[in-house]
C-alpha positions as CSV (number, residue, x, y, z in Angstrom):
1,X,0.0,0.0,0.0
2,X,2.8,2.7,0.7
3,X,4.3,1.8,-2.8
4,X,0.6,2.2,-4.6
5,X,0.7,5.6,-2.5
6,X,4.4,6.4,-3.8
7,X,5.2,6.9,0.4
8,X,8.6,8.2,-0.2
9,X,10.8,5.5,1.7
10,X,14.4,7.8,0.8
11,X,12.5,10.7,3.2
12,X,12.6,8.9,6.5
13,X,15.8,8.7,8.4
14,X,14.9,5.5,10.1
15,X,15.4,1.9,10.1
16,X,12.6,0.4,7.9
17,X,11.5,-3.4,8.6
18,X,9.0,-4.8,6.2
19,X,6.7,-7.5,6.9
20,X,8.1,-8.3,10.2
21,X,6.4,-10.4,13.5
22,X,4.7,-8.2,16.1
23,X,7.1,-7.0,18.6
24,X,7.6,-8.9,21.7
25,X,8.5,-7.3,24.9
26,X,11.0,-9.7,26.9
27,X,9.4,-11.1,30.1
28,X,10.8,-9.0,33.6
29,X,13.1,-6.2,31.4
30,X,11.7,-2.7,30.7
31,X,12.1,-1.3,27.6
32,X,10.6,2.0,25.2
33,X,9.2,2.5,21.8
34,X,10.8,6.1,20.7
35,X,9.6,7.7,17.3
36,X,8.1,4.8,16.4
37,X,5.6,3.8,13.4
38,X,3.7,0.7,12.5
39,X,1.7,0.7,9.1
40,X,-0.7,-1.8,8.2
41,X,-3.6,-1.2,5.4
42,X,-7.4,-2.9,5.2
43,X,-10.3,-2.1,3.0
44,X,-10.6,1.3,4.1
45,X,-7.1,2.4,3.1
46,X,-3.5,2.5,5.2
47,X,-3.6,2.4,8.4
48,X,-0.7,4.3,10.1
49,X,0.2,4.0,14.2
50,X,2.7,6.6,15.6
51,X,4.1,6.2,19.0
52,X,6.1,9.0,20.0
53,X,7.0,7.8,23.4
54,X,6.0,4.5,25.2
55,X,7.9,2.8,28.1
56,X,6.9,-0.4,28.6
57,X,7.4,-1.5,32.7
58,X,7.3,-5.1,34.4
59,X,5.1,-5.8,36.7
60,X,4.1,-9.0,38.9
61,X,0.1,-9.7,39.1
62,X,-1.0,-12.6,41.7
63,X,-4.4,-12.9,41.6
64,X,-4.6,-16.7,43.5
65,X,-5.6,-15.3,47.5
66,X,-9.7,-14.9,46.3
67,X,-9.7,-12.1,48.5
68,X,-7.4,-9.6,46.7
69,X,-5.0,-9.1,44.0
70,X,-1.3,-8.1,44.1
71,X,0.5,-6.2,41.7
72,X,4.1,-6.0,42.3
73,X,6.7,-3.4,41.1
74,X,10.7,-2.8,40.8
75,X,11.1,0.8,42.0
76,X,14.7,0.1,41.3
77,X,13.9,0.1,37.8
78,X,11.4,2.5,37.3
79,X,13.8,4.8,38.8
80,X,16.1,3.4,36.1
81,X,14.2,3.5,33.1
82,X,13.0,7.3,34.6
83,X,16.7,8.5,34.5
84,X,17.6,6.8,31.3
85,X,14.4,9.1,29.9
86,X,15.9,12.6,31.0
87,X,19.7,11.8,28.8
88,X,17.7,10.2,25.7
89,X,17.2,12.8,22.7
90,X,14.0,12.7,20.6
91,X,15.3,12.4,17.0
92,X,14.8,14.8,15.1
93,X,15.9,15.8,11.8
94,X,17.7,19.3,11.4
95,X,17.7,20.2,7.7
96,X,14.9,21.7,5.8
97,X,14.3,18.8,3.5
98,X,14.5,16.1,6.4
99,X,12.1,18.1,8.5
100,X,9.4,18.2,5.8
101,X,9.7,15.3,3.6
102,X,8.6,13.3,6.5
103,X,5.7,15.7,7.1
104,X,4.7,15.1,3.4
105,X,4.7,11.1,4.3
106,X,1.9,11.4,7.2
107,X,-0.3,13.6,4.6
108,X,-0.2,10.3,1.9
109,X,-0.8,8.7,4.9
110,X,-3.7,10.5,5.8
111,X,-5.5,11.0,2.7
112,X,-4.3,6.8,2.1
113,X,-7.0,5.7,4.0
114,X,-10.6,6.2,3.1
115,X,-11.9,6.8,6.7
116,X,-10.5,10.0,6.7
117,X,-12.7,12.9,5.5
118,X,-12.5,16.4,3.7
119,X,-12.1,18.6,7.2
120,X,-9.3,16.2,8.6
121,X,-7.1,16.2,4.8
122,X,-7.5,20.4,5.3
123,X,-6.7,20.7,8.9
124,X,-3.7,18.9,8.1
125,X,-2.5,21.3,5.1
126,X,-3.3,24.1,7.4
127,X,-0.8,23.4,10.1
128,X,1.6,22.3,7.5
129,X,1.3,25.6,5.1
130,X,4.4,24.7,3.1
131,X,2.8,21.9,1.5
132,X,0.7,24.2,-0.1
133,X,3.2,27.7,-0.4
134,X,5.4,24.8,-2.6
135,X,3.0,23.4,-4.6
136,X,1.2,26.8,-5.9
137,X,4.4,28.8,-5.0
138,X,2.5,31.4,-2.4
139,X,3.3,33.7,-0.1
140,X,0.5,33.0,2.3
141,X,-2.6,30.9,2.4
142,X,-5.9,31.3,4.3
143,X,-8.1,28.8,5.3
144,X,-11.7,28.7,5.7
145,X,-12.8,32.4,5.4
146,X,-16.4,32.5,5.5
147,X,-17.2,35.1,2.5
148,X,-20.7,36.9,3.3
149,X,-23.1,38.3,0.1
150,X,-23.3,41.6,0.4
151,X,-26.1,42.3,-2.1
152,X,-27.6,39.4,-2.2
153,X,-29.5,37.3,0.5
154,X,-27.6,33.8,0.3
155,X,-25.6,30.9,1.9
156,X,-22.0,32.6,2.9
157,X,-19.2,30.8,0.8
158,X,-16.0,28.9,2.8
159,X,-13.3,27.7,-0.1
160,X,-11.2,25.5,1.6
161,X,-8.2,27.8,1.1
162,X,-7.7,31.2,-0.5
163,X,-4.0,30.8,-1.9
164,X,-2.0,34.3,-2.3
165,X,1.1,34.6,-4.8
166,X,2.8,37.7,-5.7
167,X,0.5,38.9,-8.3
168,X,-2.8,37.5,-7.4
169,X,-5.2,35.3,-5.1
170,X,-6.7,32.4,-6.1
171,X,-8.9,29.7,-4.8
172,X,-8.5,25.8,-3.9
173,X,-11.1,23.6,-3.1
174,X,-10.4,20.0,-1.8
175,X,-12.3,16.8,-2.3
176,X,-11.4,13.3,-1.4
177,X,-9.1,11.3,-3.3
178,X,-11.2,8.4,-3.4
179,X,-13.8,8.8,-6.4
180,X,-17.4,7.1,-6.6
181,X,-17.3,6.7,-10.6
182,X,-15.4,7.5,-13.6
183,X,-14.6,11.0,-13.7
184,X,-15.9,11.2,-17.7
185,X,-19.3,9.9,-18.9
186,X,-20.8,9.9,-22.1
187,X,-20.1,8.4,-26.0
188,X,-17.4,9.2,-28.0
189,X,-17.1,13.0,-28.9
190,X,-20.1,13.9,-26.3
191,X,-17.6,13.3,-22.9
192,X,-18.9,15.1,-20.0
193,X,-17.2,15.1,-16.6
194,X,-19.4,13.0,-14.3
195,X,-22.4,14.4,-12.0
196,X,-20.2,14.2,-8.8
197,X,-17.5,16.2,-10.5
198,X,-19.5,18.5,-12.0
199,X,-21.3,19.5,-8.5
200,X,-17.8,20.5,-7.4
201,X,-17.6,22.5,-10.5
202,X,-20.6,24.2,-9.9
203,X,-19.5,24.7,-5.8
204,X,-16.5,26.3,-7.4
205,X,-18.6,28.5,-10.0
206,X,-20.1,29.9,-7.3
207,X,-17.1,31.4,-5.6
208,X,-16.4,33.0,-8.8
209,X,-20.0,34.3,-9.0
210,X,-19.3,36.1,-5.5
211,X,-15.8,37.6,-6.4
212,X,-18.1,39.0,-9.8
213,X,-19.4,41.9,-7.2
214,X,-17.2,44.8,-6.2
215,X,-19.3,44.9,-2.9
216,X,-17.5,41.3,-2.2
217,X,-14.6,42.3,-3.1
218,X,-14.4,45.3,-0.7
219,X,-15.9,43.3,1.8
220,X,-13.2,40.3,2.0
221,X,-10.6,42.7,1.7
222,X,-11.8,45.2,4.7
223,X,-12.7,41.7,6.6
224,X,-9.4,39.5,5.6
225,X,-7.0,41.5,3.6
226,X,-7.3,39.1,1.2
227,X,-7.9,41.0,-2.5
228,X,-9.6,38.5,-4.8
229,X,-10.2,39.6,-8.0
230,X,-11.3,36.5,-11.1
231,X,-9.8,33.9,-8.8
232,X,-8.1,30.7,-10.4
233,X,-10.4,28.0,-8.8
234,X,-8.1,25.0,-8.3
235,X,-10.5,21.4,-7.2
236,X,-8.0,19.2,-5.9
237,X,-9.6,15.5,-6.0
238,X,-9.2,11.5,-6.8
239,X,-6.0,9.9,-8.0
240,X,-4.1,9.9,-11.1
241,X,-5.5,7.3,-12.7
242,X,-9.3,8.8,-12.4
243,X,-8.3,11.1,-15.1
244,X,-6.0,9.0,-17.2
245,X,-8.3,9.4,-20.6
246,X,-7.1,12.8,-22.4
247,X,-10.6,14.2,-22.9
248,X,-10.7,15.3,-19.2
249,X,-8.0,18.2,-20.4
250,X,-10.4,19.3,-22.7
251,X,-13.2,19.4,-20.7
252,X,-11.2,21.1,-18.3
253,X,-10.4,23.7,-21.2
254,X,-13.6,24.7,-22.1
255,X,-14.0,26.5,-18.4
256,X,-12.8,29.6,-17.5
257,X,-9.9,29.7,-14.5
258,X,-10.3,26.5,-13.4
259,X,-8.2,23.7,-12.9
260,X,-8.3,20.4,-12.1
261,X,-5.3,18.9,-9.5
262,X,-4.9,15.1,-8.3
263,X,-3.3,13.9,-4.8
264,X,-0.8,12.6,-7.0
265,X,-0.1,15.5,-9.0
266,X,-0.2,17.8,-5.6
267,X,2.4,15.7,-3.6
268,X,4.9,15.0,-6.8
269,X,5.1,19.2,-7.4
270,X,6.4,19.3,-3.8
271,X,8.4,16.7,-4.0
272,X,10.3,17.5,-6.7
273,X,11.3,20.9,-5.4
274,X,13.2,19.2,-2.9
275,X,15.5,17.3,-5.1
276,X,15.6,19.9,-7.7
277,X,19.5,20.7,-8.6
């Protein structure tokens, strides 16, 4: 599952066992877990376990007197284990590169397994901005601004993130990367994108239909700083291979600023900045 994913295995500075047993913890010794991660995958997806710190302590359990239990301790070695925990150094890496290509690992393995939804796949490129600043080469994002109609009674707009380069602001809208159907329908020469794709189209339509006003405009900027004028809007959704027929580019091309981004596509931009020479 982490090759399907294209987890980047070169990114980690760790020692990597595949397909091994279940640890064992060795009867009457103490021992830790330390920066430690345990992947596994079922039908929802990968399934990812990280266990930053975890000391594992003995202890002695005699339940035969039917009138109470005993639980015995080593102080001796709690003591131990306690002053062999205040000289050990949590790893971690010190360059730029080390410090986020890790970071771009637990995304894949976030959005890697189906259980996880739309809010948890933003939260997570919220608190790690650079994912984002890399891949659309901005100078700042904002996320979830709730846009109010000035001049018009209706339902606020929230785009998942406004994205702000040097010369203008545009929009990005995430969907999961798990798609119900093919993303094109339709015979030869009549290719339409598919209802559930073209409902996100018409989410995103509407964000352009409020940045259309001047009163919106004034508004956002007065209310975020943010000065949006005919926004790219960028859906971010499925996997490469949901849109490995051509036609999809010129669906795509028929709409005005918009774009169409994969997972795939999203995570290979950044990468590639970090071994570009």
């Amino acid at each position: 599952k982490l090759r399907e994913l294209r987890w980047n295995y070169l990114a980690q500075d760790m020692m990597l066992i595949m397909g091994s047993s279940i640890p064992t913890i060795v009867s009457g010794n103490a021992c830790s877990l330390i920066n430690s991660f345990f992947f596994d995958a079922n039908e929802t997806g990968l399934k990812t376990r990280h266990i930053k710190w975890m000391n594992f302590i003995p202890i002695i359990y005699d339940d035969a007197d039917s009138r109470h239990d005993t639980f015995k301790i080593n102080e001796g070695l709690i003591r131990k284990i306690a002053i062999e925990n205040a000289y050990t150094v949590y790893p971690l890496p010190e360059e730029y590169k080390n410090i986020h290509l890790p970071k771009i690992n637990r995304f894949i393995e976030l959005w890697g397994n189906e259980e996880t939804s739309e809010p948890q796949i933003t939260k997570f490129l919220e608190e790690n901005s650079f994912i984002l600043k890399m891949a659309f080469g901005a100078t700042d994002i904002y996320a979830e601004k709730e846009c109010i109609w000035q001049t018009e009674d209706k339902k606020p707009i929230r785009p998942d993130f406004f994205i702000k380069r040097p010369h203008r602001v545009d929009i990005v809208e995430f969907k999961l990367p798990t798609m119900k159907s093919s993303s094109i329908v339709g015979r030869e020469n009549r290719e339409s994108f598919c209802a559930q794709l073209n409902s996100y189209v018409a989410q995103t339509r509407t964000y352009a239909n409020y940045f259309n006003d001047t009163n919106n405009r004034i508004w956002v900027k007065e209310k975020y700083g943010i000065d949006v004028y005919k926004p790219r809007r960028i859906l971010i959704i499925g996997r490469r291979a949901n849109f490995d027929r051509e036609e999809w580019r010129e669906i795509v091309a028929d709409y005005n600023n918009f774009e169409v981004m994969t997972f795939d596509d999203l995570v290979d931009g950044v990468v590639a900045q970090f071994y570009h020479e």
